[in-house]
C-alpha positions in Angstrom: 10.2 30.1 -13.5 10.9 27.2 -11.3 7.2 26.2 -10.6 6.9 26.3 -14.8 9.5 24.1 -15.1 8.0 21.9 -12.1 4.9 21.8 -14.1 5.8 20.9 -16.9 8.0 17.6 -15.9 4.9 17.0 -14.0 3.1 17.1 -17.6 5.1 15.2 -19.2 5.1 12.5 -16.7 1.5 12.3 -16.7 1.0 12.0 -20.2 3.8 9.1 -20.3 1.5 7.1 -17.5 -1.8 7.7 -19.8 0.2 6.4 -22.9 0.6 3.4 -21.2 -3.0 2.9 -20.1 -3.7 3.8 -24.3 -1.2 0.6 -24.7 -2.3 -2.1 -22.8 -6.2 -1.2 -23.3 -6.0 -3.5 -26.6 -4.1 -5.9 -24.9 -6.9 -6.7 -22.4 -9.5 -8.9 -23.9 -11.6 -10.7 -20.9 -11.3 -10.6 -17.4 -8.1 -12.7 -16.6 -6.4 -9.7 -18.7 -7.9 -6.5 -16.9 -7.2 -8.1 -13.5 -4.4 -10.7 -13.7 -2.5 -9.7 -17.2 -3.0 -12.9 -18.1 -0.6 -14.5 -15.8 2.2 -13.0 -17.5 4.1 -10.6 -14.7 7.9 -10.6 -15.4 9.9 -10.3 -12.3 10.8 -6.7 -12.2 7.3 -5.9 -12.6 5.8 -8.2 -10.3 8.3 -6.9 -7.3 8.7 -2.9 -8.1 4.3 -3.3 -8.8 4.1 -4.9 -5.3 6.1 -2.1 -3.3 5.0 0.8 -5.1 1.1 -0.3 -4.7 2.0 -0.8 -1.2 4.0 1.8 0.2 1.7 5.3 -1.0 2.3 8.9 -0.5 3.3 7.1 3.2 6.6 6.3 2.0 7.7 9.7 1.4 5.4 12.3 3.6 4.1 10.1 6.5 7.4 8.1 7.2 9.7 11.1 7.3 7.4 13.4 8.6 7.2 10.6 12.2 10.7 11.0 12.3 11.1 14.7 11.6 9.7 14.7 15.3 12.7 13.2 16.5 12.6 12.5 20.6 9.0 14.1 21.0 6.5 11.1 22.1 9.0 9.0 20.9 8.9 9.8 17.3 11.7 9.1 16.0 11.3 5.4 18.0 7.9 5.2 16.3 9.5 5.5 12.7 12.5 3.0 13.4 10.3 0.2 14.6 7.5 0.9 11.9 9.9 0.5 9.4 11.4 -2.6 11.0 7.7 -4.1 11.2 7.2 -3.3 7.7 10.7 -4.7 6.8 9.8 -8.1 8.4 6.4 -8.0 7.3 7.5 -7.6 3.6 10.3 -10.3 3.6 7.7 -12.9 5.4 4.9 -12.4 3.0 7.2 -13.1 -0.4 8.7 -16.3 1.6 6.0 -18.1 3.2 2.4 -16.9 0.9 3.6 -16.0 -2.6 4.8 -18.5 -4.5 2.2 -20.8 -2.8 -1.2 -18.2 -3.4 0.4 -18.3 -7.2 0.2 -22.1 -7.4 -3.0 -22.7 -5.6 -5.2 -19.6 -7.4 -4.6 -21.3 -10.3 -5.0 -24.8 -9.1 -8.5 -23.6 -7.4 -10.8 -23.0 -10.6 -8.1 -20.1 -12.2 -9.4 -17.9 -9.1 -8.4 -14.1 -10.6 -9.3 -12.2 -7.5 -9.2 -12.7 -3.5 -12.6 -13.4 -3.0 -12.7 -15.8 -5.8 -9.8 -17.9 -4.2 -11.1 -18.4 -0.9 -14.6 -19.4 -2.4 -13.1 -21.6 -5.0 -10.6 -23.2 -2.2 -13.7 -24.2 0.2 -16.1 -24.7 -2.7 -18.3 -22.2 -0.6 -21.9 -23.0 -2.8 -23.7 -20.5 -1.1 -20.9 -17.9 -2.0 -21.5 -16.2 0.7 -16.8 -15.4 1.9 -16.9 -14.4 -1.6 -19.8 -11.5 -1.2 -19.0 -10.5 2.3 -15.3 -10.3 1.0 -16.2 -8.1 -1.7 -18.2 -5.9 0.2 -15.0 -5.2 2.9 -13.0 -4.4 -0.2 -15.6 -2.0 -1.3 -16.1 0.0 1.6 -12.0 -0.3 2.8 -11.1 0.5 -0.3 -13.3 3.4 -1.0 -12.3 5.6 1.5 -8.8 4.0 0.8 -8.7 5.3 -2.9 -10.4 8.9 -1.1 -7.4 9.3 1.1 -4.7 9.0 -2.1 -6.7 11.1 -4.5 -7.2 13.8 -1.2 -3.1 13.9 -0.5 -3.0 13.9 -5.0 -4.5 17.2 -4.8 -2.8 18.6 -1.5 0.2 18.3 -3.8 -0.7 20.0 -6.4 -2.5 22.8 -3.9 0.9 22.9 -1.8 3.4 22.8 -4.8 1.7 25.1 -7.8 -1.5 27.2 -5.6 -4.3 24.7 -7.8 -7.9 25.4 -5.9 -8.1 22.0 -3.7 -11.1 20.3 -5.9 -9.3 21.8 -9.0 -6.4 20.0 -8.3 -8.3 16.7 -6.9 -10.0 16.3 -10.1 -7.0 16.5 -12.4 -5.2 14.1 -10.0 -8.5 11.7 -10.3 -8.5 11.9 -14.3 -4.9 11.0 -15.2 -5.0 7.7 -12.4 -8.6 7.0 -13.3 -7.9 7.2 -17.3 -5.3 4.6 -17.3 -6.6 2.3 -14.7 -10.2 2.6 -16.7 -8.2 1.8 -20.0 -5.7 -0.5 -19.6 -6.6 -2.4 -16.1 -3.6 -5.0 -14.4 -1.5 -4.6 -17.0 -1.1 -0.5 -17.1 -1.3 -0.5 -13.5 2.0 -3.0 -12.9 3.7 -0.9 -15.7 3.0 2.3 -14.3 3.8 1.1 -10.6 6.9 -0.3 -12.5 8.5 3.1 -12.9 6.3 4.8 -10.2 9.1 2.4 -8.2 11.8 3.6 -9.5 11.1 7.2 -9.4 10.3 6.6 -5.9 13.5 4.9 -5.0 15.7 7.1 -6.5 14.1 10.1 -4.9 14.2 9.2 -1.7 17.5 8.6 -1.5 18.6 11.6 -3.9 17.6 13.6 -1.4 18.9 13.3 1.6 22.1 12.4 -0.1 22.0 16.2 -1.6 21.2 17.3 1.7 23.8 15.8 3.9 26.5 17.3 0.6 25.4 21.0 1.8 25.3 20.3 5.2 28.9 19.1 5.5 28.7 15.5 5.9 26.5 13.3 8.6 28.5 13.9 11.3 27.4 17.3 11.2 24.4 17.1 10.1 23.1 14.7 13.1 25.0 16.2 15.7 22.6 19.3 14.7 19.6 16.9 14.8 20.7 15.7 18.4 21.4 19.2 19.6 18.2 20.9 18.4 16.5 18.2 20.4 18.9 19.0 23.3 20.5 15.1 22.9 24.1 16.6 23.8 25.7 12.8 23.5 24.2 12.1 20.3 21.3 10.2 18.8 21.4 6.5 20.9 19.4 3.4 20.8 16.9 5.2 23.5 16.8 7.7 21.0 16.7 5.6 17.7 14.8 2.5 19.1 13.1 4.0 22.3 15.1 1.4 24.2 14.4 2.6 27.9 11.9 5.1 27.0 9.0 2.7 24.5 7.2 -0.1 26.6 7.3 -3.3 24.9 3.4 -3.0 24.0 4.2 0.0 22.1 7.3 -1.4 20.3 4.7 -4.6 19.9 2.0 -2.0 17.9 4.4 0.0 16.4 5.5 -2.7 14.6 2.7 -4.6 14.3 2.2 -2.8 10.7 4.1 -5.7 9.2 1.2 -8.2 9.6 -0.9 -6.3 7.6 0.7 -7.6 4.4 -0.7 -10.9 4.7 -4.5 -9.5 3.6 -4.0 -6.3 1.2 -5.8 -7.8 -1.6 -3.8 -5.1 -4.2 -0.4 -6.4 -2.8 -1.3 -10.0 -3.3 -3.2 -10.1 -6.6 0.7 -8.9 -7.7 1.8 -12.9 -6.3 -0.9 -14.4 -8.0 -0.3 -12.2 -11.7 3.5 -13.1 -11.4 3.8 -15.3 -15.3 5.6 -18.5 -13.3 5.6 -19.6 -9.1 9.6 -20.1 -9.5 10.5 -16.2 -10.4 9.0 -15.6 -6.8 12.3 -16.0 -5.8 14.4 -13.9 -7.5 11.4 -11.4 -7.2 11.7 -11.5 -3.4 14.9 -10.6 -3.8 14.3 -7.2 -5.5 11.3 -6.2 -3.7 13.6 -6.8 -0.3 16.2 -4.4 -1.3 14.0 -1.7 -2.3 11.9 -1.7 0.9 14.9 -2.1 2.9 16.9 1.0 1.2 13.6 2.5 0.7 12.5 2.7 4.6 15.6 3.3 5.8 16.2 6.6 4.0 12.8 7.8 4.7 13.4 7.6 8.3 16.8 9.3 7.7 15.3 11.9 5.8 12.7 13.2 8.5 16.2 13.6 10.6 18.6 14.8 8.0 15.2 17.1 7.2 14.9 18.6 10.3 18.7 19.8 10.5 18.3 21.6 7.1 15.5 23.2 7.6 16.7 24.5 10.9 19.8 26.1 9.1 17.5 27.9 6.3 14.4 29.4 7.9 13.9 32.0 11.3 13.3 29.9 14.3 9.5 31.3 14.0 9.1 29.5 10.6 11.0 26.0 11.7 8.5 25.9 14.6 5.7 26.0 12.4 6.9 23.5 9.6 4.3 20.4 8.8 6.8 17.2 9.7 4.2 15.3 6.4 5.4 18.1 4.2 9.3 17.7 5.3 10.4 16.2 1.3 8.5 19.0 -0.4 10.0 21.5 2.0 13.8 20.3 1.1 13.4 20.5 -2.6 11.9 24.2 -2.5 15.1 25.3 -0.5 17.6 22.6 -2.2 17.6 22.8 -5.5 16.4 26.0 -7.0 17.7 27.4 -10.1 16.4 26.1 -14.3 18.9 22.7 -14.4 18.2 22.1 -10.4 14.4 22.8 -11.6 14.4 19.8 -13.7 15.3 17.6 -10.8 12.8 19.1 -8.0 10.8 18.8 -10.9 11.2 14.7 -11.1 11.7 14.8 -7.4 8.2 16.4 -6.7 6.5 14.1 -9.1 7.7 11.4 -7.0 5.3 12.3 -4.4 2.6 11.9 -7.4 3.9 8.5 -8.2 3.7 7.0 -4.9 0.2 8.4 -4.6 -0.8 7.1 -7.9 0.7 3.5 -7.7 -1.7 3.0 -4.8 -5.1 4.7 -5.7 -5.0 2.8 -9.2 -4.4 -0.7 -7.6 -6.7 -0.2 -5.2 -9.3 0.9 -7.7 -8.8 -1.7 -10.1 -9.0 -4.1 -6.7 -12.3 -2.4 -6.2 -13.4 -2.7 -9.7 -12.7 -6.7 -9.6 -14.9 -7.0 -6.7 -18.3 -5.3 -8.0 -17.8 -7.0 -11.6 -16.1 -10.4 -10.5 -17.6 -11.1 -7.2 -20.7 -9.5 -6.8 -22.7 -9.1 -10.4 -21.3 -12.7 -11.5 -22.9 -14.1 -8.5 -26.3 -12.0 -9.5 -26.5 -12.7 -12.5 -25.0 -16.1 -12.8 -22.0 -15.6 -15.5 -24.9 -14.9 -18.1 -22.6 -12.1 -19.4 -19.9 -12.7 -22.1 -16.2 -12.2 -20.8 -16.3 -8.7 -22.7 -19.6 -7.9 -20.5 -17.6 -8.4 -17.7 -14.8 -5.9 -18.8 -17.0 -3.2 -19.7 -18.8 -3.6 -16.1 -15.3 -3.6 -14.3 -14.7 -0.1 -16.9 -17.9 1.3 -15.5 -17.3 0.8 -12.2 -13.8 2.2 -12.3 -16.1 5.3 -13.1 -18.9 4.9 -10.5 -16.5 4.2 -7.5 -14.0 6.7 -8.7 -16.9 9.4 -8.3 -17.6 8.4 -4.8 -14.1 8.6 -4.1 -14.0 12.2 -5.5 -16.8 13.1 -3.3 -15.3 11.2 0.2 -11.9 13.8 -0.9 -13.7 16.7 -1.2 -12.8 17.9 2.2 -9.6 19.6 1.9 -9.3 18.5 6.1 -9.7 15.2 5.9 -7.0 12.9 7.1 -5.1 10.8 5.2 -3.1 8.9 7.7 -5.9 7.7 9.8 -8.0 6.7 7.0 -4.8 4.6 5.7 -3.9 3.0 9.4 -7.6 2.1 9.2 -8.1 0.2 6.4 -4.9 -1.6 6.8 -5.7 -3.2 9.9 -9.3 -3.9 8.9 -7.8 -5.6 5.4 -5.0 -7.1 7.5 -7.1 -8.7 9.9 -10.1 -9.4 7.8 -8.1 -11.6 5.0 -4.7 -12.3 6.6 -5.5 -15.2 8.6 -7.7 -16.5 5.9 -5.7 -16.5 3.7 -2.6 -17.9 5.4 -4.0 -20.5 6.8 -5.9 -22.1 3.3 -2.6 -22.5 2.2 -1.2 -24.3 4.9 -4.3 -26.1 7.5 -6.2 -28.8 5.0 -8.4 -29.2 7.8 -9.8 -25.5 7.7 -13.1 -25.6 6.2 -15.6 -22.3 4.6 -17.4 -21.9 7.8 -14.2 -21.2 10.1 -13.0 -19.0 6.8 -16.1 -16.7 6.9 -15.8 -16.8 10.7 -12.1 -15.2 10.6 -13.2 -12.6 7.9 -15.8 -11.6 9.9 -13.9 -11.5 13.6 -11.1 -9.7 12.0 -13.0 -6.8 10.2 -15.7 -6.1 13.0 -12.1 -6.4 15.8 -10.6 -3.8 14.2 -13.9 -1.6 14.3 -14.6 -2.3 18.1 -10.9 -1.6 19.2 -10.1 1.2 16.8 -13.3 2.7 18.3 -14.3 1.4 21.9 -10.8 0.3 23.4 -8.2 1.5 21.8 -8.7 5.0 24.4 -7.9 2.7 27.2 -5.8 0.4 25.7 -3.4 2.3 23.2 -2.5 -1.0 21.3 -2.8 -0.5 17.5 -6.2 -2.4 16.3 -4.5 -4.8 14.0 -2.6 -6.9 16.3 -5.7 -7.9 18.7 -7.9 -8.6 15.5 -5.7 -10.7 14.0 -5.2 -13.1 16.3 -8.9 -12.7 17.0 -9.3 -13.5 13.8 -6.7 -16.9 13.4 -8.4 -18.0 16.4 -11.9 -17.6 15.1 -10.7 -19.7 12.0 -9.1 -22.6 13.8 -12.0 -23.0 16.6 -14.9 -22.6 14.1 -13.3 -25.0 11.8 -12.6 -27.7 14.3 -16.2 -27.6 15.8 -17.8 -27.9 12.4 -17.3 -30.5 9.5 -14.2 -31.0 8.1 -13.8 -30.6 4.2 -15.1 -32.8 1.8 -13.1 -35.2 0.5 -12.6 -33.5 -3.0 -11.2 -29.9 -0.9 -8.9 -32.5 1.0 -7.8 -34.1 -2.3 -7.5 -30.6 -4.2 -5.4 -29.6 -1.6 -3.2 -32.7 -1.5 -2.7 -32.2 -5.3 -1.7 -28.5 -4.3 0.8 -29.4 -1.6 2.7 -31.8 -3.9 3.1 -29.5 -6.9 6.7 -28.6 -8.3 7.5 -25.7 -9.7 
């Protein structure tokens, strides 16, 4: 009875996200539309859009399931410090790049996409940052889009028995249907209240959890004891003070850098309807990470104690620490009225899969229509051309994404970690330093996009064995130093870049 009831909030859910795509597919008329909304973000939607995109199934399967290891290889460590990385890295990206990619995207030609801004910022004639951009975001973000539709259908395989490609296919309609139909605009909206379901289900419940347990005390005395920590959980154990080297602490945080090159977090900055609700936007999208992150962590521990009082010890040995939030709400809340909420609980899960794998499709989408087949065939297209080739290739790169997830084995995580650092490396010095170093020219910009990528490929693969540093931090400065050292050895800007830029530094809100 309980998995019907499961499946049918799941239904309804569904159908209310494909409604919205229905909606906003007459509201998009040319490209701005399908890939910026016109401009015309409010502030709720602009932040909640920006964290849900980001944060993925992670948030509430890979997050709590690092901690749910508690002490072993410093686990527990490993999810305090990623957290705090991704904390920092969240806060500095709305503060120093947001309001100021917003101003300058539109100053530089109306630029709707990433590729299109850095071109349009260096007036790059040969087009050649905007192609080689494009082509990262296609390939990251294929296998990117792969890894959310494989952990969509490992839901639904885990939760209600669905066949694996059964269930990956159904997963793939309902995120491809809405993104194909509505575009920006049914994206932000769906990531909107993909936000809030995510929010209020991660801290729902471990909230319920520490209520049957007796309290925290109780509950994380059991955590310490089961990993024989008789005085408690400390900051050795919480922060791996004594126990993590500083160049782990250094990679394990290192995530936060990242958010200076996800092209589906920062389209969000540039969408956002006017550069002084940044602010107030900041502010949101602060506290939800913050709460957000900090109860995951929590829950892998408060997790771990629970489950320890409910199964044999032969079962809690074998428990997956990723599958830690489904695990909870099959022993929490069981019964038709406690149905309905593991119902909206589970569907969570969905939500923070979906709120990724659509923006990073649509992403996707923007790079094979805007930055590739304009350059081909030289805007001979109509603005509706344009849309209907961003439709198809919705379609076309969904498809390969549905064959990359085939593999019910395939690994989510690493695939994520991956493309992260190669996105984070590849566009975040770029684009942090055109909107701050006038002297930076298109030569040193193409350099640092291609340093960055082909880094994280060469550590990830040749040196990361030896040196256990995570790929992203290397690259990146590899990257910024690529930018800067190219760009002082060649030509400096024309004087029209210098004086675009100087218009651009002096603007008001």
């Amino acid at each position: 009875m309980d998995t019907v009831i499961h499946a049918i909030v799941l239904a309804l859910y569904l159908l209310a996200m494909l409604l919205i795509g229905v909606y906003f597919y007459k509201k998009s008329k040319n490209q701005s539309d399908y890939f910026l909304g016109g401009r015309n973000l409010n502030v709720w939607v602009t932040s909640m859009s920006a964290q849900a995109s980001d944060m993925s199934g992670w948030l509430l399967m890979g997050l709590p399931g690092t901690a749910f290891l508690l002490t072993k290889n410093n686990s527990l460590a490993e999810a305090f410090w990623t957290a705090a990385g991704l904390s920092v890295g969240t806060y500095l990206n709305w503060l120093i790049l947001a309001k100021r990619l917003r101003k300058y995207s539109q100053k530089a030609d109306d630029s709707i996409t990433i590729p299109t801004f850095l071109e349009n910022r260096f007036k790059d004639k040969k087009h050649l940052i905007r192609i080689i951009s494009a082509v990262f975001i296609i390939i990251f973000f294929m296998v990117y889009t792969a890894a959310q539709f494989s952990a969509g259908a490992k839901l639904f395989n885990t939760v209600f028995g669905l066949d694996y490609n059964v269930a990956l296919l159904l997963g793939a309609f309902i995120i491809v249907s809405y993104t194909f139909l509505g575009g920006f605009l049914a994206v932000c909206w769906t990531d909107l209240v993909q936000g809030i379901l995510m929010f209020l289900a991660i801290i729902t419940l471990p909230i319920i959890a520490l209520v049957k347990m007796g309290g925290a005390a109780k509950t994380f005395d059991l955590a310490a004891a089961i990993s024989n920590i008789p005085g408690g959980f400390g900051a050795k154990e919480w922060m791996g003070i004594g126990s993590m080297s500083i160049l782990a602490i250094l990679s394990t945080a290192a995530w936060g850098l990242g958010y200076f090159g996800q092209p589906h977090i920062l389209v969000r900055f540039m969408g956002i309807k006017r550069p002084k609700d940044i602010k107030p936007a900041r502010r949101i999208a602060m506290g939800w990470v913050i709460i957000s992150l900090s109860a995951a962590v929590l829950l892998g521990v408060i997790g771990k104690a629970y489950m320890y009082t409910v199964l044999p010890a032969d079962q809690f040995a074998a428990l997956e620490g990723e599958k830690i939030f489904i695990y909870m709400i099959q022993h929490l809340l069981k019964g038709p009225f406690a149905a309905i909420l593991a119902g909206l609980l589970l569907t969570a899960i969905l939500a923070a899969i979906m709120s990724s794998a659509d923006s990073q499709l649509l992403v996707t989408a923007s790079a094979v229509s805007e930055d590739i087949c304009k350059n081909i065939f030289k805007n001979k297209f109509s603005e509706k051309a344009y849309s209907q080739i961003s439709r198809a290739a919705v379609l076309i790169i969904s498809a390969i994404a549905i064959f990359l997830a085939s593999d019910p084995n395939s690994s989510v995580f690493d695939l994520v970690s991956y493309a992260w650092a190669g996105f984070g490396a590849a566009f975040g010095p770029a684009i942090l330093l055109s909107l701050y170093w006038k002297r930076m020219n298109w030569q040193g910009t193409l350099a640092g996009i291609i340093s960055g990528g082909i880094s994280v490929i060469v550590w990830k693969n040749f040196i990361k064995p030896y040196i256990n540093l995570y790929e992203i931090l290397p690259a990146f400065i590899i990257s910024a130093a690529a930018i800067i050292i190219v760009s002082l050895l060649t030509q400096k800007p024309d004087s029209e870049i210098e004086k675009t830029f100087d218009e651009f530094a002096a603007m008001e809100d």
